[in-house]
Structures are given as structure tokens and as C-alpha cells.
BAKE-632038 format. One record per residue (C-alpha): x, y, z; residue in three letters. Coordinates in Angstrom, 1 decimal. Layout:
# residues N
{px:X, py:Y, pz:Z, type:ALA}
...
//
This chain:
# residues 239
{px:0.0, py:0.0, pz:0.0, type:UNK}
{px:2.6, py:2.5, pz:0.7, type:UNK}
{px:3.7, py:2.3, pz:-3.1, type:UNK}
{px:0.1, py:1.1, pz:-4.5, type:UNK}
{px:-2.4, py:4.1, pz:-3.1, type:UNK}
{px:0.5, py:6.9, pz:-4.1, type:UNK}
{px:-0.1, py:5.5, pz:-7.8, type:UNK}
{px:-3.8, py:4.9, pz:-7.8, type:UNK}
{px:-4.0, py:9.2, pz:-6.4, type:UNK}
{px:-1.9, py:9.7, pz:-9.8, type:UNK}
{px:-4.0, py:7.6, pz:-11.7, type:UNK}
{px:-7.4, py:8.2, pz:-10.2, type:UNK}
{px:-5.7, py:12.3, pz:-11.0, type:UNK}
{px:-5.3, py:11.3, pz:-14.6, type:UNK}
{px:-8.0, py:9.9, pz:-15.3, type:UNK}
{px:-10.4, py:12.7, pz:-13.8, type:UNK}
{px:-9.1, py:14.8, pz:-15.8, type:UNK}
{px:-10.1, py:13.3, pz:-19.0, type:UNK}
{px:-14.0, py:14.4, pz:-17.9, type:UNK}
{px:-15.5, py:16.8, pz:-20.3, type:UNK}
{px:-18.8, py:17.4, pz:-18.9, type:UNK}
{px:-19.6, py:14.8, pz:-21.7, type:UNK}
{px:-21.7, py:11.3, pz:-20.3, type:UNK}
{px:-21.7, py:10.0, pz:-23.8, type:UNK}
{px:-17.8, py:10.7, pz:-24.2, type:UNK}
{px:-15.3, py:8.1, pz:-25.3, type:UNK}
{px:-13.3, py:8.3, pz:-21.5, type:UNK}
{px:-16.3, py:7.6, pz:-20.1, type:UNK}
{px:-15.9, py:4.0, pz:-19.4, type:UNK}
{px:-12.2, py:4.6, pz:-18.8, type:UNK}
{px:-13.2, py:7.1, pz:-15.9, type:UNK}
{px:-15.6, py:4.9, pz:-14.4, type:UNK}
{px:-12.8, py:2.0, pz:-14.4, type:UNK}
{px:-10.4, py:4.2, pz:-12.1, type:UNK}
{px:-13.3, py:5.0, pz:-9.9, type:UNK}
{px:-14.3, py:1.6, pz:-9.1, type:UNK}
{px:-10.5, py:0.4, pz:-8.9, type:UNK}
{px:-9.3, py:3.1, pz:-6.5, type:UNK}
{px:-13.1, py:2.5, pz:-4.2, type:UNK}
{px:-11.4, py:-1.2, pz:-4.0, type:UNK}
{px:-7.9, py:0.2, pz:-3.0, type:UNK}
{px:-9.3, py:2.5, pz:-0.6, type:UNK}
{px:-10.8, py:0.1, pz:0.6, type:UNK}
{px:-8.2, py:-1.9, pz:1.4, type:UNK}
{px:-5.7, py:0.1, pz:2.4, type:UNK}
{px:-8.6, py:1.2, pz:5.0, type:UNK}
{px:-8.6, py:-2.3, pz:6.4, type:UNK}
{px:-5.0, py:-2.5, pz:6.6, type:UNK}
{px:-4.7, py:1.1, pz:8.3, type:UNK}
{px:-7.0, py:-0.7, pz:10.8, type:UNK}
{px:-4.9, py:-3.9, pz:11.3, type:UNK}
{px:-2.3, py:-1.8, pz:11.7, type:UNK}
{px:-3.8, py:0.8, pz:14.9, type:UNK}
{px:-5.5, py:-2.5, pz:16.5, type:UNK}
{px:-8.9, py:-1.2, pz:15.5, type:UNK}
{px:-10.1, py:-4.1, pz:13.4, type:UNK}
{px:-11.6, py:-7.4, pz:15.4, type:UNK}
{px:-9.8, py:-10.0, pz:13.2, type:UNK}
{px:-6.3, py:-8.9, pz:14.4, type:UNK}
{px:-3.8, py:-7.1, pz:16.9, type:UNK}
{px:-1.0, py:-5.6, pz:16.0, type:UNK}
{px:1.0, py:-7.7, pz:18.5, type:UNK}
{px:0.1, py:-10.1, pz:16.0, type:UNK}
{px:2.1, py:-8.6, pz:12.9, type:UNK}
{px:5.7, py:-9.5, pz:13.2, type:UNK}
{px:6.7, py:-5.7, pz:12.2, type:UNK}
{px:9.2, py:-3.1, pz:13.5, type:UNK}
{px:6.9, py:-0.8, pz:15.0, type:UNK}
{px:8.9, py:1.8, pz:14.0, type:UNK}
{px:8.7, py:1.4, pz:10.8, type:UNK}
{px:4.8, py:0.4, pz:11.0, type:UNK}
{px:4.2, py:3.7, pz:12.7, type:UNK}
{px:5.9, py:5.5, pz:9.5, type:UNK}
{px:4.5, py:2.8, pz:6.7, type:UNK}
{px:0.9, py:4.0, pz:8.4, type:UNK}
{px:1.1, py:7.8, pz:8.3, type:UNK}
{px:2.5, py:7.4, pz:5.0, type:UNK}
{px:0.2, py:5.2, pz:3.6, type:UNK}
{px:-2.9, py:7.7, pz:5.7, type:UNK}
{px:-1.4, py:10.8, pz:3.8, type:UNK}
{px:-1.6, py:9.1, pz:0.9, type:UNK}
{px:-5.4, py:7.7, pz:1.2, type:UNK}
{px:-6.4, py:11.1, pz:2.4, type:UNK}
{px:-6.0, py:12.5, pz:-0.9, type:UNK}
{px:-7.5, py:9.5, pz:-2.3, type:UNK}
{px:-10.8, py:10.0, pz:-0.2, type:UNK}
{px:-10.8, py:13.4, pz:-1.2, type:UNK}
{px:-10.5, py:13.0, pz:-4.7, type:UNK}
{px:-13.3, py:10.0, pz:-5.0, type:UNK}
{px:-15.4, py:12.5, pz:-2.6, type:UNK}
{px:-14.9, py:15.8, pz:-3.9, type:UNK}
{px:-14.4, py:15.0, pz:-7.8, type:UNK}
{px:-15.4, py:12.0, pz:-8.7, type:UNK}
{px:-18.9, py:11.9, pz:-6.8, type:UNK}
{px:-20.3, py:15.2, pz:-8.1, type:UNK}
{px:-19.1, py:14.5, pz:-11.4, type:UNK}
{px:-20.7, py:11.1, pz:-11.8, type:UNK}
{px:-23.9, py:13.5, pz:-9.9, type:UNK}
{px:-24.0, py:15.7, pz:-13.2, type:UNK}
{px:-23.7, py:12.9, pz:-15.5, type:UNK}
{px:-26.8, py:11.6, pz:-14.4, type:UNK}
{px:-28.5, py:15.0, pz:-14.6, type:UNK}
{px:-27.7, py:15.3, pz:-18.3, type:UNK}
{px:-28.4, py:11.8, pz:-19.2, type:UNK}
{px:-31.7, py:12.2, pz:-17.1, type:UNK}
{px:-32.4, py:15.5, pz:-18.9, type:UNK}
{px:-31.5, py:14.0, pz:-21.9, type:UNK}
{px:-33.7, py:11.1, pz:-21.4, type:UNK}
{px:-37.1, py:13.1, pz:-20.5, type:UNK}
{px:-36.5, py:15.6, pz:-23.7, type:UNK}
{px:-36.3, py:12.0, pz:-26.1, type:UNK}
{px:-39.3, py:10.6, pz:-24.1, type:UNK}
{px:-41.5, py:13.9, pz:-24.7, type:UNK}
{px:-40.3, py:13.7, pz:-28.7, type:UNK}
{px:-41.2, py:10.4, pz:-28.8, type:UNK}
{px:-44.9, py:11.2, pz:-27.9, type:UNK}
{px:-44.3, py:13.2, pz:-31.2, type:UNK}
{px:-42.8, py:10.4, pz:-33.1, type:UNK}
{px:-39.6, py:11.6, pz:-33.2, type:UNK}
{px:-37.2, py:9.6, pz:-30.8, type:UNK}
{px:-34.3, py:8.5, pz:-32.2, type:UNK}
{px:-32.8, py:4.8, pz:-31.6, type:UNK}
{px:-29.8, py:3.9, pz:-31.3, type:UNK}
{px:-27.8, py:0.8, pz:-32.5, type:UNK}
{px:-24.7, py:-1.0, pz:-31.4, type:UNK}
{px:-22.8, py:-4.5, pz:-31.6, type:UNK}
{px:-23.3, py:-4.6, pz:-34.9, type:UNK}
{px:-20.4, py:-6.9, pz:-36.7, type:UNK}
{px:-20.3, py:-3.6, pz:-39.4, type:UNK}
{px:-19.6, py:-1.2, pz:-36.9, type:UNK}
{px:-20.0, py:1.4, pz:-38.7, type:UNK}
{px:-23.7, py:1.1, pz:-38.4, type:UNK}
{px:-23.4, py:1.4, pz:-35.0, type:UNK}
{px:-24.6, py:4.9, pz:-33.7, type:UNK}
{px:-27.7, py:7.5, pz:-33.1, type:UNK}
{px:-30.1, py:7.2, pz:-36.2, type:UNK}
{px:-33.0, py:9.9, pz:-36.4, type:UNK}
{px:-36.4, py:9.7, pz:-38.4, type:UNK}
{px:-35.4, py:11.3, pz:-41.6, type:UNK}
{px:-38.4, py:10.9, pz:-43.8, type:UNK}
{px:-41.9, py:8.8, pz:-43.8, type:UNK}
{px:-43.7, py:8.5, pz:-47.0, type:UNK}
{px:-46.3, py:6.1, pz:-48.6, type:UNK}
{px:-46.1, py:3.3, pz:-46.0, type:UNK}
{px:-41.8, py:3.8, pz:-45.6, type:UNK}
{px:-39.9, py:5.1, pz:-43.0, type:UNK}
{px:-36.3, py:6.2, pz:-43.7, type:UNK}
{px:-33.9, py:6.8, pz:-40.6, type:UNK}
{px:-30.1, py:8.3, pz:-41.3, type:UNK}
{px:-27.5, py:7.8, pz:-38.7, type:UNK}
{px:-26.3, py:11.3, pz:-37.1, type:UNK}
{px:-23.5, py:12.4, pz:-38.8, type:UNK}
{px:-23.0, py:9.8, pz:-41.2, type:UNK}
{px:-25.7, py:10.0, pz:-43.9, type:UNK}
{px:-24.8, py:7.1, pz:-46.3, type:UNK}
{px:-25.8, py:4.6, pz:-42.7, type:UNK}
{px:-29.1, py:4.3, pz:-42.7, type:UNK}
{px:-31.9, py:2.4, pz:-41.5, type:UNK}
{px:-35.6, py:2.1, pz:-43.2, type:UNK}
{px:-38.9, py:0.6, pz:-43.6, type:UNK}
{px:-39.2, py:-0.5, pz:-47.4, type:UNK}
{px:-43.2, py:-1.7, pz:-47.3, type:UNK}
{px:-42.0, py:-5.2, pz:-46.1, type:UNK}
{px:-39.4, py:-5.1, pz:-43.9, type:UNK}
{px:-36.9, py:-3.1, pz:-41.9, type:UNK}
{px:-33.0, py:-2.9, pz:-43.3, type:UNK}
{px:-30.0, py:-1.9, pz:-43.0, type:UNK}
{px:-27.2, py:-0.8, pz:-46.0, type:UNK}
{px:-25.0, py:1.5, pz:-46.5, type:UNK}
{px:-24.6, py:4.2, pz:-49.7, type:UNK}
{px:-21.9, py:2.9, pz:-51.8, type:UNK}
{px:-20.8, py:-0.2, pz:-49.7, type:UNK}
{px:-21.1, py:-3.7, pz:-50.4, type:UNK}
{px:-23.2, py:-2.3, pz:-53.7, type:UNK}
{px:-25.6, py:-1.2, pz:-51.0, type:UNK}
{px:-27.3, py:-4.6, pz:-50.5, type:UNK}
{px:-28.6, py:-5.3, pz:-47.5, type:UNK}
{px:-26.5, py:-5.4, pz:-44.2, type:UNK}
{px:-29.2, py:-6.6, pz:-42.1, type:UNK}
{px:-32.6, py:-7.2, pz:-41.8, type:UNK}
{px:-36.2, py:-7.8, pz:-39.9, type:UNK}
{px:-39.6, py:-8.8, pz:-40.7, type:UNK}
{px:-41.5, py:-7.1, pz:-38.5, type:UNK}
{px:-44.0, py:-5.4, pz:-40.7, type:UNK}
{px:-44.7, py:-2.4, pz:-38.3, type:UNK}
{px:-43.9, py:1.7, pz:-38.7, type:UNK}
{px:-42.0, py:1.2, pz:-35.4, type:UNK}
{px:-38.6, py:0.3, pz:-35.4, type:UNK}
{px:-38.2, py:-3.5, pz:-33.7, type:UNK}
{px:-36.1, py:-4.2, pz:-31.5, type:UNK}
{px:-35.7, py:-7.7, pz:-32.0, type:UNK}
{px:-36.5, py:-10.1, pz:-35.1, type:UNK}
{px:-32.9, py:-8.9, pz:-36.7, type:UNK}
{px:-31.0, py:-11.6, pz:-39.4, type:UNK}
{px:-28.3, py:-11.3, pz:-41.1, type:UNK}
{px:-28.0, py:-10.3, pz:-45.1, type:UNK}
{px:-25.0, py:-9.1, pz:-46.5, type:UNK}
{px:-23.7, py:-7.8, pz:-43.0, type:UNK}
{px:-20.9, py:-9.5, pz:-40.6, type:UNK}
{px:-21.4, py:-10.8, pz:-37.1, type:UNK}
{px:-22.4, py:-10.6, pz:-34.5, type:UNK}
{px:-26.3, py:-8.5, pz:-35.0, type:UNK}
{px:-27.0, py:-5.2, pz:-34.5, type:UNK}
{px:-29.0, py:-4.7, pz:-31.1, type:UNK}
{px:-31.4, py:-1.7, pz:-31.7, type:UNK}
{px:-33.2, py:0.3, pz:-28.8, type:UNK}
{px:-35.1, py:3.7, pz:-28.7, type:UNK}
{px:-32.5, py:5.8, pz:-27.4, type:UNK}
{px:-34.4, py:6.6, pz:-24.3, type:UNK}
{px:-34.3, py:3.0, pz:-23.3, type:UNK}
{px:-29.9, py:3.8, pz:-23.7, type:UNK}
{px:-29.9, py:6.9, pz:-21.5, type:UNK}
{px:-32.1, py:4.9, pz:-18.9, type:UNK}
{px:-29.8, py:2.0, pz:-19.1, type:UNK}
{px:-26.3, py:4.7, pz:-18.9, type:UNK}
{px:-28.3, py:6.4, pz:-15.7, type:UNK}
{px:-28.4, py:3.0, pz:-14.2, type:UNK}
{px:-24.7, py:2.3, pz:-14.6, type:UNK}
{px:-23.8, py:6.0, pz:-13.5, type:UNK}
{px:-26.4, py:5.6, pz:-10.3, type:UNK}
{px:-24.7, py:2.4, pz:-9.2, type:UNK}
{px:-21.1, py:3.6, pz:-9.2, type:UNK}
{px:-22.4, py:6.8, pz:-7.2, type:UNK}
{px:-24.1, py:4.0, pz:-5.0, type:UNK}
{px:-20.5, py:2.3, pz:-4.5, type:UNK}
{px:-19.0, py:5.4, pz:-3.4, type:UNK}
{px:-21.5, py:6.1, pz:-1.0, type:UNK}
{px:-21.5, py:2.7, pz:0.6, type:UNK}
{px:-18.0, py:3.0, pz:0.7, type:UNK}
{px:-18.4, py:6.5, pz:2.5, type:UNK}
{px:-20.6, py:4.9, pz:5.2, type:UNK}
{px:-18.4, py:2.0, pz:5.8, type:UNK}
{px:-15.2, py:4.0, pz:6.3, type:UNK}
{px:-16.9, py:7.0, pz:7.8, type:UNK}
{px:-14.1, py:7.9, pz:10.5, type:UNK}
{px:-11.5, py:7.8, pz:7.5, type:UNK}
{px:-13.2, py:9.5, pz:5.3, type:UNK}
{px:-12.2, py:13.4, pz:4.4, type:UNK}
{px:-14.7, py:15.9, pz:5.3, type:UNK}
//
């Protein structure tokens, strides 16, 4: 621990500093990582700190066979160290992950009010062409057909041709078919999906409110591990 929390408080630094008020960013999953790995360090280095002052149950320290002089410095060392730790999972990490949820919440309410108006978009992913994979908004609806394009990227698309629901590209693979569904219904399924001309594994499509509920969820129970943690280790924990 005296060499391990020093380099998660670097690390846990590092990787806090990649946030750019963005939920839906690339680092996002990298963050999250260091959050959860430095809660399990802190953790135990906690338990150790309490081996170490005899205020854990399991063991004394009569029954370490340590310097105590050495001990004594190894703890405050390894205490300096986990109080920035605490403070940096507390102060930084905790709000942050707070206004993530806000704007994915936000974000969430705004797609279910469009989607009373026909107008949420879905979103794809997993897709073995993974350039399909994305945000796709209604683009046009005429005589029975449904057209959406991927944001940003208007050759993707995905449509309703009268008989079925498709994927292709503009201009790759001839534009045959990538994948494709049965479902004869204006709504976009969600299941059903085959593969045409397209690689594996399937695309798994959802109404991109059902994703921003999902990305709440996993932002919610990483806040919910840092606040367990806080209540566990209350009398180590940086006010």
C-alpha cells in the first residue's frame, strides 16, 4: 500500500481529468474504471490502516511480526496518501458522476416527450459492421416507408421498405442489405434482426431513451458504491 495508493492518487488524478462534462464521451468508461478500482484500494488500504492501529476485530497488531517503528511511518505514509484518495473520489469524482446523471436524465425526459411526437431516435450497437453502429433519427416517412439516417454519417441508414426493416449502407457492399427484420410495423423492432449481407455478430437496436435509462443506471450504481463505501469508512473519510 505505501507504493500502491500513491499511484492509484496519480491515476485516479489522470483519469479525472479526462471528464468533459460529456456522459456519452469516449473516456467515459475509462473514468468509471479508475473510480471503481481506486473504491477497491481505498478500501483496502482502510482495512489495513486498521490492522495496523489494532482497530479491526480479526487482528492485533502484537500479532504482525513488524518493526513498530517502521509500522508507525509505513501508516502515516500510507494515511497521507489515502487522504487525498478520499478526497478525490469525494470531492471529484462523486459530483461529477452526480451531473452525469443530470444530463443523461435531462436528456432522457427531452427523447421521451419527442417520442410522444414520433420523433425519438434509436440507437444501434454490436453490430459486426460497426459502422452502423450509432444515433439514427427519423429522416423521412412516406407512402407506408420510414427512412432513418445515422447522425453524422448519412450514407448509414436504417428504413422501412413496405416489407421489412434494413439496414445498408450508400456505396458499400453495392448497397445490399446489411441486415434485416420482418416485422412489418412503422415502429422500429427491436428484435426479429437476421443477417444479409452484414458480418457478425447482430445489431441490437433500442429507442435511445431505453440507452440513457440504461447509462443512468450504470452511473447511479457507481455513485451508489461510493457512497457505501463513505458509510463503511466514515471515520476515514475526508470531510
Amino acid at each position: 500500500p505505501k507504493v500502491l495508493v500513491p499511484l492509484m492518487c496519480r491515476f485516479l488524478d489522470e483519469a479525472l481529468a479526462l471528464d468533459v462534462s460529456d456522459p456519452w464521451g469516449s473516456t467515459v468508461d475509462l473514468i468509471l474504471f479508475a473510480v471503481r478500482l481506486c473504491t477497491r484500494v481505498e478500501a483496502a488500504a482502510n482495512f489495513l490502516l486498521e490492522v495496523c492501529r489494532g482497530e479491526h476485530p480479526s487482528v492485533k497488531p502484537t500479532d504482525l511480526q513488524i518493526d513498530e517503528k517502521n509500522l508507525q511511518q509505513t501508516v502515516q505514509e500510507v494515511h497521507a496518501s489515502l487522504q487525498h484518495l478520499q478526497k478525490r473520489l469525494r470531492k471529484v469524482a462523486y459530483p461529477m458522476i452526480d451531473r452525469w446523471i443530470d444530463m443523461v436524465v435531462d436528456r432522457m425526459l427531452e427523447e421521451e416527450r419527442n417520442s410522444d411526437k414520433e420523433e425519438c431516435p434509436v440507437f444501434v450497437s454490436g453490430a459486426g459492421d460497426t459502422r452502423l453502429n450509432g444515433t439514427y433519427r427519423k429522416y423521412s416517412t412516406l407512402s407506408g416507408r420510414v427512412w432513418y439516417r445515422k447522425a453524422n454519417d448519412d450514407p448509414a441508414m436504417l428504413y422501412f421498405n413496405g416489407n421489412q426493416w434494413v439496414f445498408r449502407i450508400d456505396g458499400y457492399k453495392y448497397g445490399q442489405y446489411l441486415y434485416q427484420s420482418t416485422f412489418q410495423t412503422v415502429d422500429v423492432p427491436t428484435q426479429g434482426w437476421k443477417k444479409d449481407e452484414g458480418e457478425d455478430p447482430l445489431p441490437e437496436v433500442v429507442p435511445s431513451v431505453n440507452k440513457q435509462a440504461r447509462l443512468a443506471c450504470n452511473f447511479h450504481a457507481h455513485r451508489m458504491v461510493l457512497l457505501q463505501q463513505a458509510h463503511r469508512l466514515n471515520k476515514h473519510v475526508v470531510a
